[in-house]
Each structure stands twice: as C-alpha cells, then as structure tokens.
VODOZA-162253 format. One record per residue (C-alpha): z, x, y; residue in one letter. Coordinates in nm, 3 decimals, padded with zeros to 5 digits, m for minus. Layout:
residues N
<site><zz>Z</zz><xx>X</xx><yy>Y</yy><roro>a</roro></site>
...
END
This chain:
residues 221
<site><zz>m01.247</zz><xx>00.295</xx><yy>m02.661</yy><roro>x</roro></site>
<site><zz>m01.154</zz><xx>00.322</xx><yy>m02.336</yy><roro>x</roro></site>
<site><zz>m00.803</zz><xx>00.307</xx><yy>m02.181</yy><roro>x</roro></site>
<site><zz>m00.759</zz><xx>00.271</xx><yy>m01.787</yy><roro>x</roro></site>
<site><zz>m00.466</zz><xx>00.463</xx><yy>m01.650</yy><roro>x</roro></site>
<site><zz>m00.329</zz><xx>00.381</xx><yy>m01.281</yy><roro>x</roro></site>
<site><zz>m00.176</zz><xx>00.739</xx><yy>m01.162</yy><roro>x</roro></site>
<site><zz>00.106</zz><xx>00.841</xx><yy>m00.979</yy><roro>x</roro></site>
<site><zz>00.178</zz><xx>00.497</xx><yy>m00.827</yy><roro>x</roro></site>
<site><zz>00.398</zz><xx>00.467</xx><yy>m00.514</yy><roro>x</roro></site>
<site><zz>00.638</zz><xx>00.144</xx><yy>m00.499</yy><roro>x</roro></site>
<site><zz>00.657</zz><xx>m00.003</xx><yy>m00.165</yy><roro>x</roro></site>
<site><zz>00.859</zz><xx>m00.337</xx><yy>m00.149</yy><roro>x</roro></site>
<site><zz>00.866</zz><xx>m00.620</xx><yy>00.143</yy><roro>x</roro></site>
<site><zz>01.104</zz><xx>m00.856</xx><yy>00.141</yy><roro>x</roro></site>
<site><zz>01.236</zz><xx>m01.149</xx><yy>00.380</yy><roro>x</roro></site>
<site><zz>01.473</zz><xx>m01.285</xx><yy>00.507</yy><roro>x</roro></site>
<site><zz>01.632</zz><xx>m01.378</xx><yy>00.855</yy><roro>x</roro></site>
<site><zz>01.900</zz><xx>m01.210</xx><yy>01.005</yy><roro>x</roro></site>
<site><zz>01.869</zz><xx>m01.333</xx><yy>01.361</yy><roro>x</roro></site>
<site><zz>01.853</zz><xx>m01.739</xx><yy>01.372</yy><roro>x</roro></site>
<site><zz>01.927</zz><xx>m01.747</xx><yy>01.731</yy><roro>x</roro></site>
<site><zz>01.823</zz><xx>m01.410</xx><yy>01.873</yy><roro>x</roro></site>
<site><zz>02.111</zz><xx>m01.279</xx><yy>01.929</yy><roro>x</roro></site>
<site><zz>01.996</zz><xx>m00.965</xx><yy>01.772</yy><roro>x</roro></site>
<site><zz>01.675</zz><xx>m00.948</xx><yy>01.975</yy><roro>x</roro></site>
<site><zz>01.838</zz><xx>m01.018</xx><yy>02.315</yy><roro>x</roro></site>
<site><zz>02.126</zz><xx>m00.722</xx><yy>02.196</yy><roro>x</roro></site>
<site><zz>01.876</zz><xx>m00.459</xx><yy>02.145</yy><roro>x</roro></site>
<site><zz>01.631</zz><xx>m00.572</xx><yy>02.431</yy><roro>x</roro></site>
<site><zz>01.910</zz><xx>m00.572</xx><yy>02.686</yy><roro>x</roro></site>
<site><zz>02.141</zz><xx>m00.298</xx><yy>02.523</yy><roro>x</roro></site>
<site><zz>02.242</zz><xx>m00.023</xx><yy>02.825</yy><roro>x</roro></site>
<site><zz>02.258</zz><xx>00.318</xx><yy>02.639</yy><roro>x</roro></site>
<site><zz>02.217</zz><xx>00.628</xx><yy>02.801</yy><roro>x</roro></site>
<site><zz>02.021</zz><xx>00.750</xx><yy>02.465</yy><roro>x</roro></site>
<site><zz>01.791</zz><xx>00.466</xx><yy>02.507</yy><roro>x</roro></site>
<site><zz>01.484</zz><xx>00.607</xx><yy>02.691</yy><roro>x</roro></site>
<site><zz>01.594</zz><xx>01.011</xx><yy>02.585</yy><roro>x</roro></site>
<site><zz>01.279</zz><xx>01.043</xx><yy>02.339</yy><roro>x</roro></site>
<site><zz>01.069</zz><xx>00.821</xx><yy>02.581</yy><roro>x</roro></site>
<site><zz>01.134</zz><xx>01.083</xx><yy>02.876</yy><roro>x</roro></site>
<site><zz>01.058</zz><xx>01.347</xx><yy>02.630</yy><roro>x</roro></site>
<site><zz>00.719</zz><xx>01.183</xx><yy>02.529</yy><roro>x</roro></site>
<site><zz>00.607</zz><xx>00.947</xx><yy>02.733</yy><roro>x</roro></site>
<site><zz>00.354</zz><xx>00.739</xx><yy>02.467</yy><roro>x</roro></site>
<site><zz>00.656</zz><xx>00.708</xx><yy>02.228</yy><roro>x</roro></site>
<site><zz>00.833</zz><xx>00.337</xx><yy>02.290</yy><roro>x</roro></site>
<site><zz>01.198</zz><xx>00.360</xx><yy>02.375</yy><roro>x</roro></site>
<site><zz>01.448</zz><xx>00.400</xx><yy>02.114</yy><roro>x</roro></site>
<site><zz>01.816</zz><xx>00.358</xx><yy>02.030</yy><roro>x</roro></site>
<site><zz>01.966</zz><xx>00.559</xx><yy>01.764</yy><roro>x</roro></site>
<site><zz>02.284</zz><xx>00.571</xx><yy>01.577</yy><roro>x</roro></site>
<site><zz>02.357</zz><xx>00.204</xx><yy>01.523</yy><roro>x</roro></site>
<site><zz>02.445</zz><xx>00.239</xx><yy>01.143</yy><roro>x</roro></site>
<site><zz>02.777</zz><xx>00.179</xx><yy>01.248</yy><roro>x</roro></site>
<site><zz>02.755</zz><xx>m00.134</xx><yy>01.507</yy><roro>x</roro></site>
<site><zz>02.903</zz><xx>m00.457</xx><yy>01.383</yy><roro>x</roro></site>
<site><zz>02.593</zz><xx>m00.611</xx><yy>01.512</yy><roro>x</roro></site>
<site><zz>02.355</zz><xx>m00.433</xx><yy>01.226</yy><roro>x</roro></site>
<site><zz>02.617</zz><xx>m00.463</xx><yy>00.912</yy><roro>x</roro></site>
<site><zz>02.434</zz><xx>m00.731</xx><yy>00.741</yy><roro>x</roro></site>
<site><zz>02.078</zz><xx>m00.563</xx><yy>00.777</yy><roro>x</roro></site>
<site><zz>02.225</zz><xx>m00.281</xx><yy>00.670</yy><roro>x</roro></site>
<site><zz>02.386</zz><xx>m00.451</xx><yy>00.335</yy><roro>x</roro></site>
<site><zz>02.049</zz><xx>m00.608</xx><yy>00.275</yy><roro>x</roro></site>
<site><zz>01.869</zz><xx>m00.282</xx><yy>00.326</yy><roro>x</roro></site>
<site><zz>02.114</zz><xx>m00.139</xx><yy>00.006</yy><roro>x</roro></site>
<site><zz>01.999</zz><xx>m00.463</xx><yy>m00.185</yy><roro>x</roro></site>
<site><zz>01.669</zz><xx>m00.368</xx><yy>m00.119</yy><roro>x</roro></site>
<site><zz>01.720</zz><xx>m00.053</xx><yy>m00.211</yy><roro>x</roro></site>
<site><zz>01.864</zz><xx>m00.104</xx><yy>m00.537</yy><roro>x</roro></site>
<site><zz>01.573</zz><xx>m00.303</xx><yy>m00.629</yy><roro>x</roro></site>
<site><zz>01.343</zz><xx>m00.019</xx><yy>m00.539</yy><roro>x</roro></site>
<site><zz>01.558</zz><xx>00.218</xx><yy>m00.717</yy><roro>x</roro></site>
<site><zz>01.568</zz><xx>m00.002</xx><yy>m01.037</yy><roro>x</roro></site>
<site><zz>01.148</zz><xx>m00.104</xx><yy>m01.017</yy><roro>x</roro></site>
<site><zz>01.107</zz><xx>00.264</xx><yy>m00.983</yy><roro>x</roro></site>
<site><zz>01.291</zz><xx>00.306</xx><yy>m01.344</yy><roro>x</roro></site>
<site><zz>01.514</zz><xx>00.564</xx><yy>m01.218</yy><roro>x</roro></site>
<site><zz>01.849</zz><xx>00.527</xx><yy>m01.301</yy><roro>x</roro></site>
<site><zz>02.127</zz><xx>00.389</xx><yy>m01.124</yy><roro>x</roro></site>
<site><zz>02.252</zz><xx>00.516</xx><yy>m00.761</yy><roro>x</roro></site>
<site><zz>02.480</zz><xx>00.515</xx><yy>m00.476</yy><roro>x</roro></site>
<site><zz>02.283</zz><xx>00.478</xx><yy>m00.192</yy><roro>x</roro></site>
<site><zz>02.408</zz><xx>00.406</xx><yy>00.183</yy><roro>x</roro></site>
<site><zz>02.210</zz><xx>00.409</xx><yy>00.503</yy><roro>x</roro></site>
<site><zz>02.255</zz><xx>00.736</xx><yy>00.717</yy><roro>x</roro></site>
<site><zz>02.097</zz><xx>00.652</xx><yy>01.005</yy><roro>x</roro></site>
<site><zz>01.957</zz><xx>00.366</xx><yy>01.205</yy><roro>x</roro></site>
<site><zz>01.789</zz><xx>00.305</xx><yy>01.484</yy><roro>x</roro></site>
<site><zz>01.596</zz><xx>00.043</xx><yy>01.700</yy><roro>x</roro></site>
<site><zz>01.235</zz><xx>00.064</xx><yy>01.868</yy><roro>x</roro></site>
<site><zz>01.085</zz><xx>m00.174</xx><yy>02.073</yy><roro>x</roro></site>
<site><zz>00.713</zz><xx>m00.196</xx><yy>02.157</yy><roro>x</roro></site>
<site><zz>00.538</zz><xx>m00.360</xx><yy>02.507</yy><roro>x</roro></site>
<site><zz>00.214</zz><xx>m00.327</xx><yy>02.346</yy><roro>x</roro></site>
<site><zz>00.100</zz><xx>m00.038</xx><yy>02.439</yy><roro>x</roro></site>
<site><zz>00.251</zz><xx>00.184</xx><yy>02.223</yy><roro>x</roro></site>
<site><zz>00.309</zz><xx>00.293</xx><yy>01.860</yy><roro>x</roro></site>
<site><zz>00.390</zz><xx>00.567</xx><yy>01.676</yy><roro>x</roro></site>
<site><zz>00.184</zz><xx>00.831</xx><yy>01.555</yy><roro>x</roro></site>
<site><zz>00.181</zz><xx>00.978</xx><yy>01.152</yy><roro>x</roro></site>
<site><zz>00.550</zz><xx>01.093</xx><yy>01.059</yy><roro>x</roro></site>
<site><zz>00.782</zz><xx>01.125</xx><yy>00.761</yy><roro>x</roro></site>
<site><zz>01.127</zz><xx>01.091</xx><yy>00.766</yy><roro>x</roro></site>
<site><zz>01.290</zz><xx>01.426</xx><yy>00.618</yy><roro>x</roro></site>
<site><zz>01.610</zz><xx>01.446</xx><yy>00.477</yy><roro>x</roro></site>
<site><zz>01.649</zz><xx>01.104</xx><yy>00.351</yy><roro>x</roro></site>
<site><zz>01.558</zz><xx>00.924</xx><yy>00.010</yy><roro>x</roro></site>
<site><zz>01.421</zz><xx>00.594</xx><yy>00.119</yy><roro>x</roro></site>
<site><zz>01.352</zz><xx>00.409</xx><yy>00.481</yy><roro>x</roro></site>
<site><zz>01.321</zz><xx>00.100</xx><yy>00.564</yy><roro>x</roro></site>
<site><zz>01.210</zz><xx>m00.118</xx><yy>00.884</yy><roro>x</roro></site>
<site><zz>01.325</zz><xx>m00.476</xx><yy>00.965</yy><roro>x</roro></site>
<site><zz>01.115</zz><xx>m00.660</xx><yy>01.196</yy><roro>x</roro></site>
<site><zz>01.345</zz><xx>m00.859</xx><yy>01.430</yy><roro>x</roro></site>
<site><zz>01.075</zz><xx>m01.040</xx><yy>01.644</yy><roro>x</roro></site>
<site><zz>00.732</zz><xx>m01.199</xx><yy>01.616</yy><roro>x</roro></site>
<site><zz>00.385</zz><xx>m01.019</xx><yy>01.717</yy><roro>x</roro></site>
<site><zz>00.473</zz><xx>m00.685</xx><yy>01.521</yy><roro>x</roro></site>
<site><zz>00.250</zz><xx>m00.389</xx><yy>01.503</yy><roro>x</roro></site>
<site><zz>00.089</zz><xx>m00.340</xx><yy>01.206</yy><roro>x</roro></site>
<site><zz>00.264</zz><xx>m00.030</xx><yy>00.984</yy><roro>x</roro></site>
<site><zz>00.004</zz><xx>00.204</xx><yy>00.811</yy><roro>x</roro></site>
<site><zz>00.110</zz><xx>00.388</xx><yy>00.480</yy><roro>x</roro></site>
<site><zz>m00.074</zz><xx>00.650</xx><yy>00.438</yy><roro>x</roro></site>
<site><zz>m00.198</zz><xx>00.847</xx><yy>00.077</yy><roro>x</roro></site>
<site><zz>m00.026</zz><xx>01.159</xx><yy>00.042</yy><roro>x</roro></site>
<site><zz>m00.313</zz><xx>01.237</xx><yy>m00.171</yy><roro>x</roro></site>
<site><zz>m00.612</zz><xx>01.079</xx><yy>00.099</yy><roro>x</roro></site>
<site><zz>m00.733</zz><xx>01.427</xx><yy>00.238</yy><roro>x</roro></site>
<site><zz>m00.803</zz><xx>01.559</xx><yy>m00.146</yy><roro>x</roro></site>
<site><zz>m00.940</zz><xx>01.199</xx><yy>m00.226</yy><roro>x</roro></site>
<site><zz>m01.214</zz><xx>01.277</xx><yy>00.062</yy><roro>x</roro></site>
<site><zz>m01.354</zz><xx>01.624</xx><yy>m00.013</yy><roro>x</roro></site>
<site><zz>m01.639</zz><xx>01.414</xx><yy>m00.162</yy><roro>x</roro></site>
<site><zz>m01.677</zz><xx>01.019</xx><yy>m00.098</yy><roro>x</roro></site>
<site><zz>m01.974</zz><xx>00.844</xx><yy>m00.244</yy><roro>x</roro></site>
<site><zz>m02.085</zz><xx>00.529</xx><yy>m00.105</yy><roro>x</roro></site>
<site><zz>m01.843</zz><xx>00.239</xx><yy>m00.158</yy><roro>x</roro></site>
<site><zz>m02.060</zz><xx>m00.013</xx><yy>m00.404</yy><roro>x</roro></site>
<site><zz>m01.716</zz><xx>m00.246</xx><yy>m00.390</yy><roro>x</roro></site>
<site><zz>m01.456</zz><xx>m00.313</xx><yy>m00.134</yy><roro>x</roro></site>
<site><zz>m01.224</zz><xx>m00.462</xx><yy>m00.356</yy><roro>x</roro></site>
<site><zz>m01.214</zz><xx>m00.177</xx><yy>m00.574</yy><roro>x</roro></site>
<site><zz>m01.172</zz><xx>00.102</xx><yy>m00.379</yy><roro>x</roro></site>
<site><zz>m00.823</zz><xx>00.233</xx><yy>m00.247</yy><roro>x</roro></site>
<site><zz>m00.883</zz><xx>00.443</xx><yy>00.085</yy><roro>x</roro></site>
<site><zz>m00.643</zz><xx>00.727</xx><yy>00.226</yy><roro>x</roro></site>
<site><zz>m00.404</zz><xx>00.450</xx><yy>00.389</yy><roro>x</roro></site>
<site><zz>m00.265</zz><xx>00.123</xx><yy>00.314</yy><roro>x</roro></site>
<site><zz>m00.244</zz><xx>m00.148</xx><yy>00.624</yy><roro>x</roro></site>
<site><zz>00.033</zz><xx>m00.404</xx><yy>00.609</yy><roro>x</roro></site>
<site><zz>00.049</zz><xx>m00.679</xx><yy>00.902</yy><roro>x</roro></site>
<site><zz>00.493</zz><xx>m00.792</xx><yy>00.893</yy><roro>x</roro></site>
<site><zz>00.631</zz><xx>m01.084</xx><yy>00.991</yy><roro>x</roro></site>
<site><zz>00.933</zz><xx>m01.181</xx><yy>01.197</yy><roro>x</roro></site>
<site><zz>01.224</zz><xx>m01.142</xx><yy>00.908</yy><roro>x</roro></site>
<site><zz>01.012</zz><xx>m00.894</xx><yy>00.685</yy><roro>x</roro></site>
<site><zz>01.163</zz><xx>m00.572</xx><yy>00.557</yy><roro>x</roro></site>
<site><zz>00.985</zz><xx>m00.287</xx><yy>00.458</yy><roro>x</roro></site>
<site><zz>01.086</zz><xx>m00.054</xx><yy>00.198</yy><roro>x</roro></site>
<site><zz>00.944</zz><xx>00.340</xx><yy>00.101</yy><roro>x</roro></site>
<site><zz>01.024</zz><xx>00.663</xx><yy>00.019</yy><roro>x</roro></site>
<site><zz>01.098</zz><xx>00.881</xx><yy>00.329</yy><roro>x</roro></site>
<site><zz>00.844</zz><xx>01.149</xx><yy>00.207</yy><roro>x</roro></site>
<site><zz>00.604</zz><xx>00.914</xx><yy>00.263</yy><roro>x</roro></site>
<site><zz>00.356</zz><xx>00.939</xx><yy>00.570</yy><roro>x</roro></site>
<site><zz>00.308</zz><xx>00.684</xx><yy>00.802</yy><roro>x</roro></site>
<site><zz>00.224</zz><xx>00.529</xx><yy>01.160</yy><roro>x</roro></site>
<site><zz>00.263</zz><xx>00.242</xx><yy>01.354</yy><roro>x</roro></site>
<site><zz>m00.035</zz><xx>00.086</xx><yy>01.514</yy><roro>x</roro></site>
<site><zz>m00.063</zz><xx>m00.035</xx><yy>01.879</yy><roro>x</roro></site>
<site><zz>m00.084</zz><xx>m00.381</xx><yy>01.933</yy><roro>x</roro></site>
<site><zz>m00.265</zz><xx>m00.562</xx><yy>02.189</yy><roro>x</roro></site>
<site><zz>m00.191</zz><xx>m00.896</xx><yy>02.179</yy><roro>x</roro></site>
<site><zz>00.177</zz><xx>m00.911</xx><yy>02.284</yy><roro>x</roro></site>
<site><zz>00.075</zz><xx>m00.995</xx><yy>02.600</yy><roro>x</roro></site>
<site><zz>00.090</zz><xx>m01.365</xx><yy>02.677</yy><roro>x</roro></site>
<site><zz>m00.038</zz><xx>m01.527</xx><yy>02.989</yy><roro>x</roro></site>
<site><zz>00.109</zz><xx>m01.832</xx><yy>03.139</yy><roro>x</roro></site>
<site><zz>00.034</zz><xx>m02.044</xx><yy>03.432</yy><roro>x</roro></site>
<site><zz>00.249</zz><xx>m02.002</xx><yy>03.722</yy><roro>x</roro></site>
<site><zz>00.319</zz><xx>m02.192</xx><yy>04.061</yy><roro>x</roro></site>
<site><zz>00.028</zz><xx>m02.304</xx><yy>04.215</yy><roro>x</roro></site>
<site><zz>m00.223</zz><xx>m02.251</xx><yy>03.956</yy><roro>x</roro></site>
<site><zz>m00.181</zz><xx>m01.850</xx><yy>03.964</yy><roro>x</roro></site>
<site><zz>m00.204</zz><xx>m01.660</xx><yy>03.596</yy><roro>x</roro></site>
<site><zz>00.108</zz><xx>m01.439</xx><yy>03.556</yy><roro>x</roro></site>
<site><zz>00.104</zz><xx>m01.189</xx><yy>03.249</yy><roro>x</roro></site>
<site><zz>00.444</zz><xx>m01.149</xx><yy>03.031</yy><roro>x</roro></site>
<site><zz>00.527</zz><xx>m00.981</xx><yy>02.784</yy><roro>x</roro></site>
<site><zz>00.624</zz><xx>m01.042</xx><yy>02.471</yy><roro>x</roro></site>
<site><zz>00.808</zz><xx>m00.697</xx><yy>02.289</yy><roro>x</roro></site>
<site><zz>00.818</zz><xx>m00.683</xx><yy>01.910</yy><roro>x</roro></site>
<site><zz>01.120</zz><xx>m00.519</xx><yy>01.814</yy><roro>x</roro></site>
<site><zz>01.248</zz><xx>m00.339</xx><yy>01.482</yy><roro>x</roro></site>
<site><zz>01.524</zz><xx>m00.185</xx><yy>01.307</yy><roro>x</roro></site>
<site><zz>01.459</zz><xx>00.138</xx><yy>01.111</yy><roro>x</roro></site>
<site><zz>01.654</zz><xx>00.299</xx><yy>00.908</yy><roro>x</roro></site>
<site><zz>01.731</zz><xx>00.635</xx><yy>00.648</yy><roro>x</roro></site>
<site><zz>01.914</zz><xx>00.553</xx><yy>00.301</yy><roro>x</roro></site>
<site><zz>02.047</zz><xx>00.877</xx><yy>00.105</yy><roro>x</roro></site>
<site><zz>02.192</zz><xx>00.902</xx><yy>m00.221</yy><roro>x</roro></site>
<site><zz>02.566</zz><xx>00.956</xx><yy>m00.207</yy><roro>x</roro></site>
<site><zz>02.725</zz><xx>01.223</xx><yy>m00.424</yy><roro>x</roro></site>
<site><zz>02.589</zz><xx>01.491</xx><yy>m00.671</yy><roro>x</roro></site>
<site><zz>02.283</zz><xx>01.394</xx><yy>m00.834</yy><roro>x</roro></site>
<site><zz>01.977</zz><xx>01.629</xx><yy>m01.015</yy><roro>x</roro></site>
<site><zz>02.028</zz><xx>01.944</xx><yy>m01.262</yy><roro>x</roro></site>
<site><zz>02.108</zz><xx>02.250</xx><yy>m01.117</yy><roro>x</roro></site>
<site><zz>01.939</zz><xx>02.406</xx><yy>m01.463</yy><roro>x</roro></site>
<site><zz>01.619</zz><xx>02.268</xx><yy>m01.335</yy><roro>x</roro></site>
<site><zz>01.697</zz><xx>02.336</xx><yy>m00.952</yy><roro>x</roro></site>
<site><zz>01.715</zz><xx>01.962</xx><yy>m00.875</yy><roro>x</roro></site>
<site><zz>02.051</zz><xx>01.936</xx><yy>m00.779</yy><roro>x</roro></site>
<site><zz>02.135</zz><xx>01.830</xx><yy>m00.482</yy><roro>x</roro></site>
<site><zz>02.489</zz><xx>01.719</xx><yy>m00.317</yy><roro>x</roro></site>
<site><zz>02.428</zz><xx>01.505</xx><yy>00.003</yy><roro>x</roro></site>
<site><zz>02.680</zz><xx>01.284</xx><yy>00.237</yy><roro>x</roro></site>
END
C-alpha cells in the first residue's frame, strides 16, 4: 500500500471583513502628519513610507481586536494549545505603485498580520523556507497543478487580512496598475494615483510559555 504524507505544513489564514465603510481610515493614514512618517523612506529610498507605533491609536483598536480573533483561530487550527496573544507593534505602509518591499521576516514576534485598507493592493509573496533545498535538483514540471514552487502568490482584497508566522519570509510585489488616468479640462489626459494602503502588524505571546528543561522557555511582554 501506499500512504501519502503532506510534510511540515505551514497555516496561513485570510480572512475579511471591513473596518473602514467610509474611509475614514484610509484618509487618516494617507493624510496623517508624523515626523516618523518618511524616516525609513529617507533611509532607503525604494522602501514606501511608513508609520509605526499605532498599536495604541484609538483609530486601529478594532483591527487590532480582530487581528487577536484571527489569531486565536490560527493558534487553535495549528493544534497548539491555548494562548495569550496581543499585538506589539503596528504599523501602516502605503504604496504609489512603484514600490514594494523586498524578502523580510519579522523577528521577535510569534505571528503578523496585514490588513488591506484600500483597493488595488500589491500582491504579498510567501515564500518556502525550505525553496532553496527544494531546488538543488528540479526536473521538468509534467503538471502545474501539482507542483508547489519555492513561493506562494496571494492577490488581497480591500477588507482582507492576512495571517502567518513572523519567521516566515516574505515580499511585497510592485504594482503597476494603481495608476488611473482620467480626462481633464479640455480633452487633456491627467494621471492620478490611486495608493493601496495596509496595516501590519506583530502579535507575541504574553507571559511564560515553553520548558526551560527543554530550553524552550521563553518569558516575553
């Protein structure tokens, strides 16, 4: 007989729901004045400009209850048992179009998660911790929809959130088609554009958790 066993799986989990009816939220984040705002974009110019630290605004608190919900559910699909999480950090990024965000991992944190606040959203890549080892030696692909390559491509839509484990690679892709071109006075073509903008964030478990017999333990926030 034979018996077909699906290794070391990774749970990823999107789920939806709105949290900005009347954009609000968008026009907050678009418009926000911080003097924080454009520090990493002055330090590298391809990343898109964004604001950290608002875990604690008023304006986030129900993204950031849903993101625990989530959470939860990722902890309890994952058949681990039962923890306190809360979100550590948050942040926002907004993209013209032009830019993205290369491979990265978010250290120091147990899961992350991204709400997508507008339409036209870049497409987030997940990438197989596993992919360069998977590589070494490739055979033809006989069948597309049996093969699972180094990365996994997920397009989100406006309300979507994205759950994962912080250890996990992944990038942001560049998207070209925020730009939208309308007709102005006089029959001349002016370009606009369209940002797509998200909320990230870092969840950690609270308290002691692990076995220090095993060097596991661990005592965080």
């Amino acid at each position: 007989y034979m018996i077909k066993h699906e290794l070391f799986p990774t749970l990823v989990l999107q789920e939806h729901f709105e949290a900005d009816d009347n954009g609000e939220l968008l026009n907050t984040i678009i418009n926000r004045e911080s003097g924080d705002h454009y520090k990493l974009k002055q330090i590298i110019p391809e990343l898109p400009p964004q604001l950290y630290g608002v875990h604690k605004d008023p304006e986030f608190e129900f993204i950031r209850e849903r993101a625990i919900r989530t959470a939860k559910k990722w902890v309890q699909y994952s058949g681990l048992e039962d923890l306190e999480l809360t979100v550590s950090d948050m942040w926002t990024t907004t993209y013209d179009g032009k830019t993205g965000l290369t491979q990265h991992n978010h250290p120091n944190a147990f899961l992350s998660a991204v709400y997508y606040v507008s339409d036209n959203n870049n497409q987030l890549v997940l990438i197989d911790p596993a992919g360069v080892a998977k590589w070494q030696i490739m055979p033809k692909v006989i069948d597309q929809s049996k093969f699972r390559g180094p990365y996994h491509v997920i397009q989100p839509n406006k309300g979507d959130m994205i759950i994962f484990p912080s250890w996990m690679y992944h990038s942001v892709q560049t998207n070209a088609y925020y730009k939208k071109r309308t007709t102005g006075g006089r029959g001349i073509e002016e370009e606009t554009i369209e940002p797509a903008v998200t909320v990230a964030m870092n969840l950690s478990i609270v308290g002691e958790y692990g076995d220090k017999d095993l060097h596991t333990f661990n005592e965080n926030i």
